[in-house]
N, C-alpha and C positions, 0 to 999 in steps of 0.2 A: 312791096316787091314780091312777084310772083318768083315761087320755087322754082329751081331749073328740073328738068325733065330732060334724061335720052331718048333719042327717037332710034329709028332704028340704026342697027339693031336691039331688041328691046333692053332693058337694064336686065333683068333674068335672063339673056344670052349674053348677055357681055359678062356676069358673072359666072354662068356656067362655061363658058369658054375660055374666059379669060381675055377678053379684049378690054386693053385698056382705053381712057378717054382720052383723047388731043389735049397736047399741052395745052392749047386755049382755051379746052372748056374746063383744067380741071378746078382755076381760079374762080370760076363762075361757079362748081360746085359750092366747093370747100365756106362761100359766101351763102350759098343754100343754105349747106349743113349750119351754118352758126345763126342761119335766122330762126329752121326748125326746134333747132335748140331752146333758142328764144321764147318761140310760141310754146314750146312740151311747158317750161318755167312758169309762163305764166297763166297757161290754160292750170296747172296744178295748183297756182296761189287764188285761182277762181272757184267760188262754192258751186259753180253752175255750170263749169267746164263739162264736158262730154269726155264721154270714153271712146267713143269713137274715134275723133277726129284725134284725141290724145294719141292712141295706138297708129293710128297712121300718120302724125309726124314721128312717131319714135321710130317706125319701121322704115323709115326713109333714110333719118339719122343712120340708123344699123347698115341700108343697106348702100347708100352711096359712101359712107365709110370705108366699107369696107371694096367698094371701087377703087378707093382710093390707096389699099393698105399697101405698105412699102413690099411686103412678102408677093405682092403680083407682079414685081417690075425684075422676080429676077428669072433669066433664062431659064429656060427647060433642063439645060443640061447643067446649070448647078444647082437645081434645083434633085436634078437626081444624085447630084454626088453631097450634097447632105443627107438626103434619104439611103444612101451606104454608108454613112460618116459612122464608124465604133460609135462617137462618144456620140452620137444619138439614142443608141442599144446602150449607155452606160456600161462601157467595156473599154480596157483600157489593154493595150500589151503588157504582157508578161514576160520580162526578161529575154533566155535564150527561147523558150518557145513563144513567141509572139506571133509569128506566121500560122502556127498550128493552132491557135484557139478560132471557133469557128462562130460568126455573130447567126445569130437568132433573129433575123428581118423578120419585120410583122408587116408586109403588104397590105394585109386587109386593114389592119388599121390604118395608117396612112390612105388610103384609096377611101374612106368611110369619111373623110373630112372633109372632102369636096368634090364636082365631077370633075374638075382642072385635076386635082393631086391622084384625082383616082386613074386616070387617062395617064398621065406618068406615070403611075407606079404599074398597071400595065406593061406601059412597056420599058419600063427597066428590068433588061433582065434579069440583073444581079440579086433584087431582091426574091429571086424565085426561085435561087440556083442555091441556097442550102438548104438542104432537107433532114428532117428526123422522120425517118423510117419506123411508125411506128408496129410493133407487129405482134398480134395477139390480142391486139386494142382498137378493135373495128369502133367504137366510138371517138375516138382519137384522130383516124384517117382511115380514107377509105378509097378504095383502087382510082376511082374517080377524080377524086382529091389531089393522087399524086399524079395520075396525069397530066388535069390542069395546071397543074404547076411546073411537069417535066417541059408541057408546049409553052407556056411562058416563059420559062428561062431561058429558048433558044437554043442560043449557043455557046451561052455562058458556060466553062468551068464548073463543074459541081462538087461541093461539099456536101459530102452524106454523115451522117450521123444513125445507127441500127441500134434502136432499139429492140436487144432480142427476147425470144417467148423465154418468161420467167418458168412458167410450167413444162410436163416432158409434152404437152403435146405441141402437133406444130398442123397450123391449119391449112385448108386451099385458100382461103382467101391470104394466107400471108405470102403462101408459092407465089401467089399471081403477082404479089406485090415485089414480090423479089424477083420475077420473071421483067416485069414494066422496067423497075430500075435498072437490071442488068442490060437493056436494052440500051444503054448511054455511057455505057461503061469507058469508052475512050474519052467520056469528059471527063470521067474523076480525077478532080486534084487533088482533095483530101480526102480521108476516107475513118470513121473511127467506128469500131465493132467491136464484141467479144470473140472468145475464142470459144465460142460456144462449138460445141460439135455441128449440129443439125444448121446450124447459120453458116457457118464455113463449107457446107456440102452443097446449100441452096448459093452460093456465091463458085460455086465450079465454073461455070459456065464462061466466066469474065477471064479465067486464067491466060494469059497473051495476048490479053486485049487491055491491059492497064499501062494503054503508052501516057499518058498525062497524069498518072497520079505522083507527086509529088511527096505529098505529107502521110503517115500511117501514124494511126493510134491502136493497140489495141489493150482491151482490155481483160482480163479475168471472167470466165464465165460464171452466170449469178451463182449461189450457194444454193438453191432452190432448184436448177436449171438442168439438164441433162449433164452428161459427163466434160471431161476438157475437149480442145479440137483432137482430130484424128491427128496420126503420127504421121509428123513431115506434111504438114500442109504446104501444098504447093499455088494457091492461088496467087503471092502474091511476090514468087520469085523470081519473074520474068514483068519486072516494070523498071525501062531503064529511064524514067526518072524521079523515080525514090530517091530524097536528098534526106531525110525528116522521118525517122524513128522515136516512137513514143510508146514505150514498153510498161503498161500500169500495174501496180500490185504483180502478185507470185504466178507469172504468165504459165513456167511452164516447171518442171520439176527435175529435170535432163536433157541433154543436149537432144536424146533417139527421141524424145515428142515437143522440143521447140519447130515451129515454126521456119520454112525455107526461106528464108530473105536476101536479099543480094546485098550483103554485108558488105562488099566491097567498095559499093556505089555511096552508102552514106556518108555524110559528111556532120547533120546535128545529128546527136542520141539524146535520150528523154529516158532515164531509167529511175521507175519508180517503184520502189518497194519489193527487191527480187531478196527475200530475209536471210538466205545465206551467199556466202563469199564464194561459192563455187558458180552459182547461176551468175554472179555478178563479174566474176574473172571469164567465163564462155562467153559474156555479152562482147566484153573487150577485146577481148584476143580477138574473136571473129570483125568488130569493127574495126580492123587499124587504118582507116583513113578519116576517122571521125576530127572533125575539129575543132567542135561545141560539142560539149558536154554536160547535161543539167543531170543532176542527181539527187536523187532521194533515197538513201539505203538507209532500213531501220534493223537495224540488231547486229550489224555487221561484227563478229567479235575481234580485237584488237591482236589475238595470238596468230589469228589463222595464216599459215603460210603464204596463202596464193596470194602473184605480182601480178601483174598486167602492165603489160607497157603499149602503149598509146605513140606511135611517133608523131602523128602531124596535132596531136591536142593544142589547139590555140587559148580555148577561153572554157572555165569548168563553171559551173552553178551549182553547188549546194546548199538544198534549201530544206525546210521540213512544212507538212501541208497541216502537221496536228499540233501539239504543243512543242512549245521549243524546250530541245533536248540537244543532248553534247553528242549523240551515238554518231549522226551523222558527216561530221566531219572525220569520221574513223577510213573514210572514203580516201582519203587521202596518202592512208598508211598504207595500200594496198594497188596504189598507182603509182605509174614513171609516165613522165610526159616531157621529155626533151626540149618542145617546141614550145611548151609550155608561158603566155602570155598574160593572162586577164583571168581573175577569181571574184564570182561572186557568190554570197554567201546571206541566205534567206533565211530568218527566224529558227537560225539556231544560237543556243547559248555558245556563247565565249567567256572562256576565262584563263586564267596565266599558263594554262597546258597549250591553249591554242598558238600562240605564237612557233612555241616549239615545234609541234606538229606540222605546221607551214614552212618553217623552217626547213625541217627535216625531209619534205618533201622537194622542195628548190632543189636541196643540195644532193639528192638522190636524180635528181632529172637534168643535173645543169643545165637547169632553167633561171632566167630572171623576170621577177614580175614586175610588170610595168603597171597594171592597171589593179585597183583594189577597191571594191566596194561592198558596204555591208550595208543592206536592208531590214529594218524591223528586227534587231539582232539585238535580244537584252545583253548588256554588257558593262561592266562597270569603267569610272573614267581610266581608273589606274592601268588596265586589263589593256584596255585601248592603246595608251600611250606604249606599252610591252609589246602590244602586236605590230605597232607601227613601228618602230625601234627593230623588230628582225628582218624588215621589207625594206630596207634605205631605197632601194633601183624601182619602188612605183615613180609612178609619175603621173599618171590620175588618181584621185584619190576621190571617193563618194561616199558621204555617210550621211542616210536619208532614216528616217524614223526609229531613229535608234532607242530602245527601251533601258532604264527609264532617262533622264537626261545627264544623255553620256555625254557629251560636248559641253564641258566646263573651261573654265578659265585656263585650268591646269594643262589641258588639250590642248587649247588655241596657244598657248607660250610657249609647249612646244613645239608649236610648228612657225615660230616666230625666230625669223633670222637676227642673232644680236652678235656684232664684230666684237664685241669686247668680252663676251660669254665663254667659259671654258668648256662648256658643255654644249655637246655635239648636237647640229641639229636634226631634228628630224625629216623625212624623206625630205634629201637634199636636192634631190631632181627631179620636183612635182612641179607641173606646170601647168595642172588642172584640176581645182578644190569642188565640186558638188557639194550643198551641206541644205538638206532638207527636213524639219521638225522643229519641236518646239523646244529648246535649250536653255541652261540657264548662263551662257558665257557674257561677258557685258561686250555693249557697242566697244568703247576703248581699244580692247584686245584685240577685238576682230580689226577694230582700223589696223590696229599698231599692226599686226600679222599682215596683212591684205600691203600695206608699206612697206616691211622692210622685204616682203615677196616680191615686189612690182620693183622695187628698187636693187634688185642682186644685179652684183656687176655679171654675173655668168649667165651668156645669153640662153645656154641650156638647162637653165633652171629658175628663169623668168617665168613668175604665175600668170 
């Protein structure tokens, strides 16, 4: 039996285009491919076999194969919405800033694995529309560079990311490069920079013209770098749709050389590492419409006076990015939040002060919390069961990688409804368990619990 063969068009345009074969020839391949196969077998069990003829069934094999491969038969366009998929880029959301983390498309890669994927990743503009501005690192990008990728993007929405000059000098080639980019300035929707001085001077230009930006990072100018930004920078007070505030490390030192922001208009704050109580009380007071809240405060001290009250705060995140410590849930001694709903709490230590402290915070906000989860939070079992004991009004409840293994037996029994038991149960109005890591509680417990949860006569506190 003679191999089957494509006519036209040739098999190297049907692979560089991507035209697939008629259902009816593709049974007549796929009978190819397993004779080729046949012949590679046993032309290799022959002492006399040839290399040639060897090498050209195997290239047959490879390439009507891959005619045939399942990855050709899907559309264009979900073919582009895997090519934007996070977890393609190994990136996963993060809590309350999950909208603000910004993925890293690699186009070229993708476009470098075939002329079909490279033809799509052309024209998606998404993967062209975040950029890292690099600047003082003409080996890195270069004016040309960000063009081609400004015209590729279209009309996508852009994420910028500024990397600014480490040293005091600042070059033409970087002006130009922040001239090009300021030129799209009504796409930015996110936007993350330092507060470098000389970078916030070269970024004038865009001032009332950031009607789409959405999300702000910014960050600390390098230790290396010129001085902080000028006083009362105005570029980025006038964007009326900033919802996403992301304040990193010790931005600014007093309110006369923070930053003008339209405080009024946010709604998430991001506040990471302002190391005393006074920057941390001006962040607040100025946001009182905020309704997420992620925090990071390191050194906050426990005596200091300043309150801040927050009225519309729905849902707070305190977490720590370095080793887990108890400083940061100090955040708590230092807010009022009325409205106050949902607490989560990221790699920091708890232990039998912590319930208190949460405590003491509800009953200062008359607030009740409904939602309560703790992530990668060392804690011991006893500690756990203390802190769930002063929260009865959760009602979600999530405890995902908890260090070391906190979810014992002793955990699960207490969250196990028994009618005959004298001893109060725990959160008696949960009606939603997350439980993520590795534990040592036995199957038994968790049925027993998971029953007499699913079986409560109270329809408001059915799991």
């Amino acid at each position: 039996m003679e191999l089957f063969e494509i006519q036209a068009p040739s098999l190297l345009e049907r692979l560089r285009h991507n035209i697939l074969p008629l259902d009816v020839e593709k049974k007549t391949i796929r009978s190819s491919i397993d004779i080729a196969r046949s012949r590679v077998l046993a032309l290799q069990n022959q002492s006399t076999s040839t290399i040639i003829e060897t090498e050209a069934l195997s290239r047959y094999v490879a390439e009507y194969s891959s005619l045939l491969a399942p990855i050709r038969r899907l559309p264009v366009d979900i073919l582009r919405r895997i090519f934007v998929d996070p977890i393609v880029y190994k990136k996963k959301w993060r809590h309350i800033d999950r909208d603000s983390i910004l993925l890293h498309y690699r186009p070229n890669s993708l476009g470098a694995v075939c002329y079909h994927w490279r033809c799509v990743s052309l024209e998606t503009a998404t993967l062209w529309s975040s950029l890292m501005v690099f600047l003082n690192e003409p080996d890195r990008y270069t004016v040309d560079g960000l063009r081609v990728a400004l015209q590729r993007s279209q009309k996508a929405p852009l994420h910028l990311v500024f990397r600014p000059v480490i040293s005091s000098s600042w070059s033409a080639l970087d002006a130009e490069m922040m001239r090009e980019v300021c030129k799209h300035s009504e796409r930015w929707v996110s936007v993350e920079v330092s507060s470098n001085r000389e970078l916030l001077r070269q970024l004038a230009p865009v001032e009332n013209r950031l009607d789409s930006l959405q999300t702000l990072t910014m960050l600390p100018p390098d230790k290396l770098s010129i001085k902080p930004g000028a006083r009362q920078c105005k570029v980025f007070a006038q964007s009326p749709k900033l919802r996403t505030l992301r304040l990193i490390k010790n931005l600014f030192h007093s309110p006369s050389t923070a930053p003008i922001f339209p405080w009024s208009q946010l709604t998430r704050l991001c506040v990471g590492g302002l190391w005393d109580s006074s920057g941390y009380h001006y962040v607040l007071s100025q946001a009182q419409n905020v309704r997420e809240l992620s925090s990071c405060i390191w050194g906050i001290p426990d005596y200091s006076p300043l309150q801040a009250t927050v009225h519309h705060l729905h849902k707070l995140h305190v977490y720590d990015d370095g080793l887990p410590s108890e400083s940061e849930l100090n955040v708590l001694n230092h807010l009022t939040a009325p409205a106050f709903k949902e607490l989560l709490v990221s790699r920091c230590k708890l232990n039998n002060l912590t319930g208190l402290t949460i405590q003491a915070f509800l009953s200062r906000s008359s607030a009740t919390l409904q939602s309560l989860a703790l992530h990668a939070t060392p804690v011991r079992a006893v500690d756990l069961v203390s802190l769930l004991r002063m929260v009865p009004t959760v009602e979600r409840l999530v405890l995902a990688n908890l260090l070391p293994n906190v979810v014992t037996n002793q955990v699960v029994q207490s969250l196990t409804a028994r009618a005959s038991s004298a001893e109060e149960i725990l959160l008696p109005m949960m009606t939603s368990f997350v439980i993520d890591g590795g534990y040592l509680f036995t199957p038994d417990a968790l049925f027993s619990m998971l029953e007499s949860r699913l079986a409560s006569t109270n329809a408001l506190s059915q799991l």
